[in-house]
Backbone as CSV, one residue per row, in Angstrom:
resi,resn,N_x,N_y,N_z,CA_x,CA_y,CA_z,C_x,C_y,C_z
1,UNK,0.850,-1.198,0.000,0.000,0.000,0.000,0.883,1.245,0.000
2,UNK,1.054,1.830,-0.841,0.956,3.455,-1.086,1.355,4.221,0.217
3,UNK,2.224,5.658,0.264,2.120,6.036,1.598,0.728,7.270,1.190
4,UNK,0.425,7.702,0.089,-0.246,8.128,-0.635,-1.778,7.648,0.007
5,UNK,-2.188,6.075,-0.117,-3.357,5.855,0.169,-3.707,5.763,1.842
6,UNK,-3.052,5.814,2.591,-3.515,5.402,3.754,-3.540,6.717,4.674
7,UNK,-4.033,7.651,4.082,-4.522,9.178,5.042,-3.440,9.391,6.293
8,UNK,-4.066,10.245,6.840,-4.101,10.536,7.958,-3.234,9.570,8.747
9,UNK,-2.165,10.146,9.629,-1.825,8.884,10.901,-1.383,9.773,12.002
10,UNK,-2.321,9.161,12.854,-2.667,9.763,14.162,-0.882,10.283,15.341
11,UNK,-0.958,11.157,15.349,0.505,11.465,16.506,0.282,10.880,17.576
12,UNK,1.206,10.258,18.161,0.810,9.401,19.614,0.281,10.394,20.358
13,UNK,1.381,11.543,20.584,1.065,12.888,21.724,-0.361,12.688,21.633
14,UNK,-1.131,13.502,20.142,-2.491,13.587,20.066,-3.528,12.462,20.932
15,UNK,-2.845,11.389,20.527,-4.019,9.998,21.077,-3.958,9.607,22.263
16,UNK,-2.533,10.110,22.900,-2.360,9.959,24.819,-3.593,11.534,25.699
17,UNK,-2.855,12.301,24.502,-3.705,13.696,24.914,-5.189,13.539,24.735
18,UNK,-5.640,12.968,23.596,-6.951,13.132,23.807,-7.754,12.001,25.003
19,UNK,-7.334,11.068,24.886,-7.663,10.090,26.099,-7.741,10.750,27.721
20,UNK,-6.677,11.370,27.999,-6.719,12.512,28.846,-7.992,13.598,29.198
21,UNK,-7.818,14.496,28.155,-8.429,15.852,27.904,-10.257,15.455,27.887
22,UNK,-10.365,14.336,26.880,-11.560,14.911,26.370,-12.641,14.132,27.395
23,UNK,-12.196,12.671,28.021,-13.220,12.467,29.246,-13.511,13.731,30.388
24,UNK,-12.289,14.246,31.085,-12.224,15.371,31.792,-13.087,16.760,31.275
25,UNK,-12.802,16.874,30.012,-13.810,17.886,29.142,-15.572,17.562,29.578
26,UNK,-15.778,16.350,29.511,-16.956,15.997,29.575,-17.239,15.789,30.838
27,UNK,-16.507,15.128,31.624,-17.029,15.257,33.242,-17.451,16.875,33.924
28,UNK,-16.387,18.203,33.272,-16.623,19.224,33.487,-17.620,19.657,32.982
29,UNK,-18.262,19.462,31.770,-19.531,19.850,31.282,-20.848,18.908,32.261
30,UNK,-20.308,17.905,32.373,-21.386,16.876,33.195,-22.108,17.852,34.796
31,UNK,-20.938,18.257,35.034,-20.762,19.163,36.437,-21.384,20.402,36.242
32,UNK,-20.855,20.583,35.551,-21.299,22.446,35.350,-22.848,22.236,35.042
33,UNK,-23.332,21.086,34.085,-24.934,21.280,34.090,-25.832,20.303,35.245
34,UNK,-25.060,19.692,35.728,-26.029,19.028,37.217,-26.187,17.930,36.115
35,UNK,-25.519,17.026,36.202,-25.863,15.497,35.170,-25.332,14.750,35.124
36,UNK,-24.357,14.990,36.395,-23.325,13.770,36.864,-24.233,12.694,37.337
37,UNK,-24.052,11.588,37.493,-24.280,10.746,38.762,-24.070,10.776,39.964
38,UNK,-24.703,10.597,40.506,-24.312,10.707,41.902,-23.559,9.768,42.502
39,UNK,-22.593,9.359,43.473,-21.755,8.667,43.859,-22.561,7.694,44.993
40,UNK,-22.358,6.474,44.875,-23.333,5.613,45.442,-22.633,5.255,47.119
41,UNK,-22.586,7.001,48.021,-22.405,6.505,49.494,-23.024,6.151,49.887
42,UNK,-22.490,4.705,50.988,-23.805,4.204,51.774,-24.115,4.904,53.271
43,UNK,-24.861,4.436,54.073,-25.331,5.274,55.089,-24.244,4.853,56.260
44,UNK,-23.993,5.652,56.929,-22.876,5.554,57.978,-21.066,5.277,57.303
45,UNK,-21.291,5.611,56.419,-19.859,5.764,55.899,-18.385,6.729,56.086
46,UNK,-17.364,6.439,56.596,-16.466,7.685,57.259,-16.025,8.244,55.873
47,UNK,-14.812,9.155,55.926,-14.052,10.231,55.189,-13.603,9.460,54.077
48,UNK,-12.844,8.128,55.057,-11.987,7.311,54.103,-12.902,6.400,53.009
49,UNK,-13.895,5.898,53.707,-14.376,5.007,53.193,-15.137,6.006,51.918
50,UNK,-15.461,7.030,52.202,-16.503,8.045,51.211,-15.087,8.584,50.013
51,UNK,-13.685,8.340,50.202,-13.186,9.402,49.419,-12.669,7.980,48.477
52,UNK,-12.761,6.646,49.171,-12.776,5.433,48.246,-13.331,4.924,47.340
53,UNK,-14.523,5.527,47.821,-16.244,5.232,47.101,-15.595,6.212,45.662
54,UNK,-15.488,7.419,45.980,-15.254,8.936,45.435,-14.663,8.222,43.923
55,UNK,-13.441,8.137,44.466,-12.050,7.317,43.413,-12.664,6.025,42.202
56,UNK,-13.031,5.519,43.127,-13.791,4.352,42.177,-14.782,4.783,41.341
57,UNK,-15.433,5.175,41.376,-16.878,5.580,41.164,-16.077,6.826,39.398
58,UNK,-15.745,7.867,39.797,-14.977,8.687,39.120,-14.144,8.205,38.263
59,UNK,-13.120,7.892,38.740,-12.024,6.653,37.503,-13.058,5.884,36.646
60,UNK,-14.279,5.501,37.110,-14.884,4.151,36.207,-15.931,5.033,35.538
61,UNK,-16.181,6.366,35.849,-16.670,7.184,34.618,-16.080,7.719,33.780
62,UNK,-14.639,7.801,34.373,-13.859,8.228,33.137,-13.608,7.645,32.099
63,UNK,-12.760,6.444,32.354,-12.660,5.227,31.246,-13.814,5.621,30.468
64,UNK,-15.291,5.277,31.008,-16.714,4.992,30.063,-16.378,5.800,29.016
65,UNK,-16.262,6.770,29.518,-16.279,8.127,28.271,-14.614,8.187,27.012
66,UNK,-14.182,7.139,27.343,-13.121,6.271,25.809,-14.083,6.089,24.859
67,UNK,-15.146,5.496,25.448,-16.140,4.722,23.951,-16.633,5.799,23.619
68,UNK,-16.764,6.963,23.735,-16.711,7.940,22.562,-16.014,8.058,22.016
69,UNK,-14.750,8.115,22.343,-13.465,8.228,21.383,-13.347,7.033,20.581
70,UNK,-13.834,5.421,20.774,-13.594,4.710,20.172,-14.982,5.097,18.815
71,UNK,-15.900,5.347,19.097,-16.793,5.710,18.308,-16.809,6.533,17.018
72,UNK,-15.754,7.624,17.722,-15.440,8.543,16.827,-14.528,8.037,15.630
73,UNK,-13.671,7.119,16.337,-12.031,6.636,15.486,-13.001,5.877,14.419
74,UNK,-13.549,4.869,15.140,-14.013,3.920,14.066,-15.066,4.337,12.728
75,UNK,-15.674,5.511,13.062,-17.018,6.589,12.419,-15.683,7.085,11.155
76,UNK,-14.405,7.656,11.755,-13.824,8.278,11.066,-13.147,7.352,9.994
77,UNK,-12.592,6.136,10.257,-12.334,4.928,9.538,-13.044,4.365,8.557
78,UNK,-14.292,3.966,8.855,-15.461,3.950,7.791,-15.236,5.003,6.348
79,UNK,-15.423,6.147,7.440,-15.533,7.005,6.277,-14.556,6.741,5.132
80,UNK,-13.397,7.319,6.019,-11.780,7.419,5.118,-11.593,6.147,4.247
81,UNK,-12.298,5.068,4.901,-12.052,3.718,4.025,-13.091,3.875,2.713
82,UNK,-14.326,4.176,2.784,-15.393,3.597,2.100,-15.407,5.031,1.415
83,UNK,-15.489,6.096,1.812,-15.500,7.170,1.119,-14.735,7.982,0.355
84,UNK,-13.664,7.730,0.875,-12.168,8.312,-0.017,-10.977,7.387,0.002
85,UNK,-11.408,6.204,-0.259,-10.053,5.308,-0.663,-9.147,5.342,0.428
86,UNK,-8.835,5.757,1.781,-7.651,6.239,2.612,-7.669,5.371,3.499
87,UNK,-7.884,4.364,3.576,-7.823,3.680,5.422,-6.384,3.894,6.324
88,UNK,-7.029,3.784,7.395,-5.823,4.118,8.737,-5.072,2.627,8.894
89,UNK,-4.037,3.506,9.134,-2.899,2.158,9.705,-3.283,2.405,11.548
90,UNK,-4.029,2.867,11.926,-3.946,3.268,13.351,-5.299,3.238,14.173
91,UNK,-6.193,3.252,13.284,-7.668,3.508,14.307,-8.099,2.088,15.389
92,UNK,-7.603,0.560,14.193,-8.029,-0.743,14.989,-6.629,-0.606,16.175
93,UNK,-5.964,0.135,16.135,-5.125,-0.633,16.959,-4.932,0.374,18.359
94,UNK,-5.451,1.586,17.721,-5.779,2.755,18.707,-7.065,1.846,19.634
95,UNK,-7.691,1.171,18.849,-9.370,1.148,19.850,-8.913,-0.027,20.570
96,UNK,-8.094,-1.549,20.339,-7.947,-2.719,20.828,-7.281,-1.889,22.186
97,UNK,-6.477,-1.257,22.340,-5.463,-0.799,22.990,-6.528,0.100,24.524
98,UNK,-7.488,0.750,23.468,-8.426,1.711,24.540,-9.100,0.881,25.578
99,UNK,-9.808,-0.263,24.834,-11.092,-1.074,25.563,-9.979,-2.470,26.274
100,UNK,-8.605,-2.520,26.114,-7.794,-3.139,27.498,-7.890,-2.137,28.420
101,UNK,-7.205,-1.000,28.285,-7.025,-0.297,29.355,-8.395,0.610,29.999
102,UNK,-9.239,0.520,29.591,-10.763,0.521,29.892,-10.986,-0.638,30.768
103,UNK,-10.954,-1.971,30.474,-11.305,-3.021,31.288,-10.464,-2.956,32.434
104,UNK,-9.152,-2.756,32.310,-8.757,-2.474,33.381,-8.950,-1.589,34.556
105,UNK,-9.088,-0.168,34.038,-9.325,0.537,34.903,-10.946,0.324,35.627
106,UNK,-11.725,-0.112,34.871,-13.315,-0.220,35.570,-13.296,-1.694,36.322
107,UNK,-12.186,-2.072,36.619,-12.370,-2.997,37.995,-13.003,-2.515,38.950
108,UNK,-12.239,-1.425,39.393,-12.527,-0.932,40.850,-13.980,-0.258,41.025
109,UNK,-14.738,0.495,39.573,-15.979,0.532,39.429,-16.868,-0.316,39.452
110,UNK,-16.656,-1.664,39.140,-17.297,-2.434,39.220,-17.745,-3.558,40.165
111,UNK,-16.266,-3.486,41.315,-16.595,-3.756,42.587,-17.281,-2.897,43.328
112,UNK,-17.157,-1.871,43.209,-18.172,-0.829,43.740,-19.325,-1.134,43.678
113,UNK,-20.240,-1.251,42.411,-21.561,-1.442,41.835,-21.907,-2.661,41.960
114,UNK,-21.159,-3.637,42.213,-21.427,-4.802,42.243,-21.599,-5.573,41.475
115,UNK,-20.936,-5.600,39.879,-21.015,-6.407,38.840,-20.490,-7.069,38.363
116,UNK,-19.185,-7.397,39.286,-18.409,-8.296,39.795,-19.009,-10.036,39.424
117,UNK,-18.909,-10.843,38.645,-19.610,-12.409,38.876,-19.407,-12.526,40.235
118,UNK,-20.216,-13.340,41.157,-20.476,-14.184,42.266,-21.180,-15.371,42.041
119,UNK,-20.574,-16.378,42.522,-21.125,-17.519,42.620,-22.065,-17.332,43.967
120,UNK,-23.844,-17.544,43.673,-24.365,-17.341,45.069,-25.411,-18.171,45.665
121,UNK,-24.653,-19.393,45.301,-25.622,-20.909,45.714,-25.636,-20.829,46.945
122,UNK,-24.947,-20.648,47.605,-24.665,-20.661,49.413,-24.431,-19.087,49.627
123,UNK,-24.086,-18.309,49.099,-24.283,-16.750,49.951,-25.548,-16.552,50.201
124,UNK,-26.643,-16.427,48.734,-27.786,-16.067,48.950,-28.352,-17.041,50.137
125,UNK,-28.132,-17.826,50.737,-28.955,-18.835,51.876,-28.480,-18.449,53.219
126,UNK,-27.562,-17.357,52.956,-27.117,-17.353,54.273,-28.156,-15.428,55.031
127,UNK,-27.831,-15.323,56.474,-28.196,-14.002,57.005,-27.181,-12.774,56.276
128,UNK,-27.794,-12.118,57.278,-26.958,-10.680,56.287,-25.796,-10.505,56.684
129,UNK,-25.709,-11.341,58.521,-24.531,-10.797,59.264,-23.427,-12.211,58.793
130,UNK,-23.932,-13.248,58.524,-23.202,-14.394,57.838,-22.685,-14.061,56.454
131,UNK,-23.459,-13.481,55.968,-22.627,-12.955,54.490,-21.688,-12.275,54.205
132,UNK,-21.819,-11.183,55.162,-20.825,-9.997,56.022,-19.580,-10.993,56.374
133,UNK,-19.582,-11.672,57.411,-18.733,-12.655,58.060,-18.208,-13.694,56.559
134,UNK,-19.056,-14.207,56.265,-18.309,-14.928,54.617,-17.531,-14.031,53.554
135,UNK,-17.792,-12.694,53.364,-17.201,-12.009,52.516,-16.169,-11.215,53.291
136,UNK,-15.989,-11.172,54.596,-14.712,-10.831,55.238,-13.993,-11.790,55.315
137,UNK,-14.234,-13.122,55.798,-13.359,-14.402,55.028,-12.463,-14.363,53.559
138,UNK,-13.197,-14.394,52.933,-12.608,-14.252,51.624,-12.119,-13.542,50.861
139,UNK,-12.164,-12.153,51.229,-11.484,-11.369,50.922,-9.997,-11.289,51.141
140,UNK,-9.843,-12.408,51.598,-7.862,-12.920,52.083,-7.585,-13.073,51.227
141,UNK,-8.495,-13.972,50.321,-8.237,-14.722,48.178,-8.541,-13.505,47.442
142,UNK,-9.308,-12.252,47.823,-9.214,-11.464,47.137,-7.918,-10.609,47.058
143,UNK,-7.822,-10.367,48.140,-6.170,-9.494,48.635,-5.006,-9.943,47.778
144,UNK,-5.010,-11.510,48.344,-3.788,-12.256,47.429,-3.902,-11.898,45.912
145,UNK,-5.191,-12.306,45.152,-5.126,-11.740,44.148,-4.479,-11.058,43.546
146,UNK,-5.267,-9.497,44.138,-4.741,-8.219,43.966,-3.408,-7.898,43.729
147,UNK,-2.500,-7.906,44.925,-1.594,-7.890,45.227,-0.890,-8.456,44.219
148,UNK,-0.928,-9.694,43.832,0.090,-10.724,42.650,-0.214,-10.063,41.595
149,UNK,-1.963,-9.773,41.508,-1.925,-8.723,39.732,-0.977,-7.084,40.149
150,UNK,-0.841,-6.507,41.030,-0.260,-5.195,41.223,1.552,-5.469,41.302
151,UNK,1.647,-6.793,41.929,3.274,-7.480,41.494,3.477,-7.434,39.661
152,UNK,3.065,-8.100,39.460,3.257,-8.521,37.699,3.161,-7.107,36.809
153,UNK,2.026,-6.396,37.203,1.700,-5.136,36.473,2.889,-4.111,36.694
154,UNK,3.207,-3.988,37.988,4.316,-3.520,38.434,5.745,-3.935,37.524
155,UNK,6.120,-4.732,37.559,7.416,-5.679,36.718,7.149,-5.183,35.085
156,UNK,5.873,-5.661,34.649,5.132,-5.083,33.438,5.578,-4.183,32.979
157,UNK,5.140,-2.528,33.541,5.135,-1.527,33.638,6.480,-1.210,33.589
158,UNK,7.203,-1.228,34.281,8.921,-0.823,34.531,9.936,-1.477,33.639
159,UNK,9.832,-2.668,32.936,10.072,-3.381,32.253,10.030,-2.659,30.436
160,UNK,8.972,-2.573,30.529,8.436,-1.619,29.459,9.229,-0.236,29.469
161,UNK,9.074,0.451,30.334,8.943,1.415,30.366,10.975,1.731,30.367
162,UNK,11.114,1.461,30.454,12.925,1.016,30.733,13.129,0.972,28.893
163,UNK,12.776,-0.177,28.196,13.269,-0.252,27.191,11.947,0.722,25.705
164,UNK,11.357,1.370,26.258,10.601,2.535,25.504,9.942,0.931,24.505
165,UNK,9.017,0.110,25.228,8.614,-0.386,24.035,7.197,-0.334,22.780
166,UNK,7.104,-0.538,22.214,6.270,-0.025,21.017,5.565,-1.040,19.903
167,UNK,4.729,-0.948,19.581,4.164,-1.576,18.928,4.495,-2.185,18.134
168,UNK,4.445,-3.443,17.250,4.827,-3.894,16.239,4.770,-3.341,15.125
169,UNK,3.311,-3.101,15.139,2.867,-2.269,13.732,3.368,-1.004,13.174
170,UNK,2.802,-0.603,12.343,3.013,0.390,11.473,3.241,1.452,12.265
171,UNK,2.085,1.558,13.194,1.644,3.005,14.149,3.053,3.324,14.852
172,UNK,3.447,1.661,15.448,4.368,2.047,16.787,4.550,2.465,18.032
173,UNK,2.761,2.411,18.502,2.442,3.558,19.367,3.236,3.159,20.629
174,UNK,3.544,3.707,21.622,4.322,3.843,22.940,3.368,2.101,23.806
175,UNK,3.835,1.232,24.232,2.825,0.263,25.172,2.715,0.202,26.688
176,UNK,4.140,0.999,27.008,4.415,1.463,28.294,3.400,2.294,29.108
177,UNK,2.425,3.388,28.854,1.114,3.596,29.233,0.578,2.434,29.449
178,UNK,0.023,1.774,28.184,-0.471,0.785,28.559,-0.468,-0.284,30.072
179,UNK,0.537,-0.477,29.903,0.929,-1.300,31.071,1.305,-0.666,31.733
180,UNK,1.245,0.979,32.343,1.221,1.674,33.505,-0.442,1.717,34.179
181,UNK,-1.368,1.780,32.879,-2.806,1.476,32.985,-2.898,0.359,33.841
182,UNK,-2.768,-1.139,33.458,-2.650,-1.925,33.894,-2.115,-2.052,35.683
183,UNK,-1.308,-1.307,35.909,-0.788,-1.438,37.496,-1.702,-0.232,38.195
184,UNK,-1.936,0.891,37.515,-3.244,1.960,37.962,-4.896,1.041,38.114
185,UNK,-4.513,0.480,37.171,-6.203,-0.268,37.729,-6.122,-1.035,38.404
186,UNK,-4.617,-2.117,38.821,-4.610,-2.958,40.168,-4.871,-1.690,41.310
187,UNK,-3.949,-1.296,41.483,-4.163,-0.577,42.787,-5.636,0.010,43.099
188,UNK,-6.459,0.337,41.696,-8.109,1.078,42.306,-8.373,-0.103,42.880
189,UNK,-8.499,-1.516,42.258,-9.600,-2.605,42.292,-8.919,-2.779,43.839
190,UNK,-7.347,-2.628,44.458,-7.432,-2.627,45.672,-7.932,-1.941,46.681
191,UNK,-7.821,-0.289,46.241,-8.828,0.393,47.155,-10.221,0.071,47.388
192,UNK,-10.706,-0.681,45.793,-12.070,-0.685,46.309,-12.185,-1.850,47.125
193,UNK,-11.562,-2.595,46.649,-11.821,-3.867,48.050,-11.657,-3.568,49.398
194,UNK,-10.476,-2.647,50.089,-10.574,-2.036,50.989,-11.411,-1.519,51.208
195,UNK,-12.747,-0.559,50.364,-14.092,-0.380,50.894,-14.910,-1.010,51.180
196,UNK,-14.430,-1.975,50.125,-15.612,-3.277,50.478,-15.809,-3.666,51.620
197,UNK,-14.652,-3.969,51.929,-14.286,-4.283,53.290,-14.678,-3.924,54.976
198,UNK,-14.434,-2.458,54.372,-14.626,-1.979,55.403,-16.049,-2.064,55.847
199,UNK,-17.076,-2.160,54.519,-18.438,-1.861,54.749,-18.962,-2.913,54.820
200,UNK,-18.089,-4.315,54.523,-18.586,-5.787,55.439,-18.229,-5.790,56.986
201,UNK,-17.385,-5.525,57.615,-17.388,-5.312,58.552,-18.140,-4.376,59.418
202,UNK,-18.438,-3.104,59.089,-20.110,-2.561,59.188,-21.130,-3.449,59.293
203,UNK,-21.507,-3.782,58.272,-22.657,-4.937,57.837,-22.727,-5.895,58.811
204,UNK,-21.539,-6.450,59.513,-21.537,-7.558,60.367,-21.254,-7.010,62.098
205,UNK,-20.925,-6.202,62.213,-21.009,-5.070,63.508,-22.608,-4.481,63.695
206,UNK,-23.251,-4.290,62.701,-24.109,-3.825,62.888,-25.460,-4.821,63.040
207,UNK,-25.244,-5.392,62.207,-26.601,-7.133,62.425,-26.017,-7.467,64.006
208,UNK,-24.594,-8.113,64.360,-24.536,-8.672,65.514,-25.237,-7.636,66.718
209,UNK,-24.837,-6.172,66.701,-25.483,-5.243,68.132,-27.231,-5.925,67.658
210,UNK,-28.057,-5.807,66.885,-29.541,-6.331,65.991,-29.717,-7.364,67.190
211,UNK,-28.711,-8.215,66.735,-29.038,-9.902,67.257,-28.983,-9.990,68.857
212,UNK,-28.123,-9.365,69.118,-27.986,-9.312,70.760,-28.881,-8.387,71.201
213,UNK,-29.391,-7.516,70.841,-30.282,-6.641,71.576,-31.869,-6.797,71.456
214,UNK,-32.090,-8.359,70.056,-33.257,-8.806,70.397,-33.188,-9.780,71.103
């Protein structure tokens, strides 16, 4: 192919910058007209636990607002392909690249909201203060988790980022973000478990005073 036929090719700066700029653009317009969401605190919640909620909740609206940008790339691709002969060496590999580091970062949103899979053959059968008590259990396998994905992402990240590495393709784009993404979304999905946490232990402090005082 031609350097002639293939249009347009996107500057990395531009495609790190707009990923940046233009969710923030829109959260500020979201704000300024009253059309945010509201942040899902629960009742009796402290500073920490509310500025955890805060983080999660925020980060996992930001990401959302990529799939406009992926919308746009791919709208603009169409065109350039079907309408003027030009296709991109850069739009599929701009969007594969967006919706990893999207999945990543909406961990910690999604423990929040709760959309997390659970297996709940035996949770759902249990009380509220037993569920509390079962999901403070297990959150030891969640921790470990965490932790081993924030090890690897970590190594990932620095690894990368040491030898400037880059894409195969044509584009070349920088992958070291990438996999700085990757260790930024371990650490949310750990804060939010730390909320979680905290607000199972609530949950189970608060049923037990229930149980003893009937």
């Amino acid at each position: 192919m031609s350097s002639e036929s293939i249009g347009l090719v996107l500057p990395h700066w531009v495609y790190w910058g707009w990923l940046a700029l233009v969710p923030l653009a829109l959260i500020v317009l979201g704000w300024r007209k009253n059309i945010l969401p509201a942040v899902p605190y629960e009742p009796g919640a402290g500073w920490f636990e509310r500025l955890l909620d805060w983080t999660s909740d925020r980060t996992g609206l930001f990401v959302s607002l990529w799939s406009v940008s992926a919308v746009l790339a791919y709208s603009y691709e169409v065109a350039a392909r079907y309408l003027f002969n030009m296709p991109t060496i850069w739009v599929h590999e701009a969007s594969f690249l967006l919706f990893g580091m999207q999945y990543m970062m909406a961990g910690a949103y999604g423990l929040l909201h709760g959309s997390h899979v659970r297996v709940d053959v035996l949770y759902t059968k249990l009380s509220l203060r037993r569920q509390a008590a079962l999901s403070v259990f297990t959150s030891v396998f969640f921790f470990i988790f965490v932790l081993a994905m924030m090890g690897t992402a970590y190594r990932f990240f620095f690894e990368s980022l040491a030898m400037d590495e880059r894409s195969v393709e044509t584009w070349q784009i920088q992958y070291w973000p990438v996999k700085g993404f990757m260790l930024f979304g371990a650490c949310l999905i750990f804060l939010a478990g730390v909320s979680r946490l905290i607000k199972d232990i609530r949950i189970y402090e608060t049923q037990l005073k229930k149980e003893v005082a009937a």
